[in-house]
MIKEZA-634163 format. One line per field, with one value per residue (C-alpha): residue in three letters; x, y, z. Coordinates in pm, whole numbers, plus 50000, padded with zeros to 5 digits. Example, Ala and Ser with C-alpha at 12.3 -4.5 7.8 and 13.67 -1.06 7.14 Angstrom:
REM MIKEZA-634163
r	[ALA:SER]
x	[51230:51367]
y	[49550:49894]
z	[50780:50714]
This chain:
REM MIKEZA-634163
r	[UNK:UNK:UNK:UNK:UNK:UNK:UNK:UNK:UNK:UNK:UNK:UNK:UNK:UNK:UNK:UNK:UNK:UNK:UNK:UNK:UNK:UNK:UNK:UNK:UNK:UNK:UNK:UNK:UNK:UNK:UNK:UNK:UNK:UNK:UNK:UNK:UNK:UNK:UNK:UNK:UNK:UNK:UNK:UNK:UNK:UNK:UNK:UNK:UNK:UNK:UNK:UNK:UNK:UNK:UNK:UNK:UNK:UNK:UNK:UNK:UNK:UNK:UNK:UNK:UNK:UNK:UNK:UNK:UNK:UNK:UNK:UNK:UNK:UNK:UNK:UNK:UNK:UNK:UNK:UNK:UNK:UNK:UNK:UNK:UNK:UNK:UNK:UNK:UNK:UNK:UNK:UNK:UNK]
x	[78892:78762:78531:78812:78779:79083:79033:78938:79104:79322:79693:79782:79583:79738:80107:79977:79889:80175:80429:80214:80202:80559:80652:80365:80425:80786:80744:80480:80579:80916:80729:80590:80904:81104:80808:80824:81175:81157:81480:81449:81666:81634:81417:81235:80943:81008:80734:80499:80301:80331:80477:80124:80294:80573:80282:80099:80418:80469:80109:80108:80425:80272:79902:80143:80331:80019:79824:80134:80216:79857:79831:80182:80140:79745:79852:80176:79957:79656:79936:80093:79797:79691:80032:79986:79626:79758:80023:79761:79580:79851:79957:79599:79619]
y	[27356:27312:27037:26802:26764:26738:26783:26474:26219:25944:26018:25826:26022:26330:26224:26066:26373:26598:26365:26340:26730:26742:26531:26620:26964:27023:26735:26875:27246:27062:26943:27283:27468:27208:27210:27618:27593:27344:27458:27490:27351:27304:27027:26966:27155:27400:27490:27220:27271:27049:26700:26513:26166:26393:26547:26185:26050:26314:26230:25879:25874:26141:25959:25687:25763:25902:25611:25431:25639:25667:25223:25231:25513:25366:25014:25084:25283:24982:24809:25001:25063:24692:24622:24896:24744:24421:24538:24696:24385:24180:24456:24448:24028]
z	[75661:75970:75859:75782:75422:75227:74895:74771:74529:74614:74682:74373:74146:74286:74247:73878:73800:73885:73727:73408:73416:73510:73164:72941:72957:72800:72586:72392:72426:72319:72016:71914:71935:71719:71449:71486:71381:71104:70862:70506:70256:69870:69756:70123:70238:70530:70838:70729:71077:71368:71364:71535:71572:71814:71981:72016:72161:72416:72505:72515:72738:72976:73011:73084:73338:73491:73521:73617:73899:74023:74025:74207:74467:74559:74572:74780:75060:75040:75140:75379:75562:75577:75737:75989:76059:76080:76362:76514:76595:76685:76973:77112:77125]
């Protein structure tokens, strides 16, 4: 936009989030399709719905890798950018 805005959040949170997509997604659509086609054999009950702890898993690993993506991308830049202030300086002393 002309304005300059550009769409808001930090770059960290924006990388967080499309790796956390990127993973969450086909681990949990992973986790329906294998409960979907739960076998049957004698003596074991067959299609007993979906397996939660799976689905928690795939979850847990994806929230993960989220959060740890968004610390690691934000505090890489902070740090970039202080060392490109920092040059800055010394150039104009």
């Amino acid at each position: 936009m002309a304005n300059g805005y550009d769409g808001g959040g930090a770059i960290g949170g924006k990388w967080g989030c499309a790796l956390s997509a990127a993973l969450g997604v086909p681990l949990i659509a992973g986790a329906v399709v294998l409960s979907a086609y739960g076998e049957c054999a004698e003596g074991v009950a067959c299609h007993q719905g979906l397996n939660w702890r799976l689905l928690a898993g795939g979850a847990l690993a994806a929230i993960g890798l989220g959060f740890g993506t968004l610390l690691l991308v934000n505090v890489t830049f902070r740090r970039l950018r202080m060392l490109a202030a920092q040059e800055k300086r010394d150039g104009e002393n």
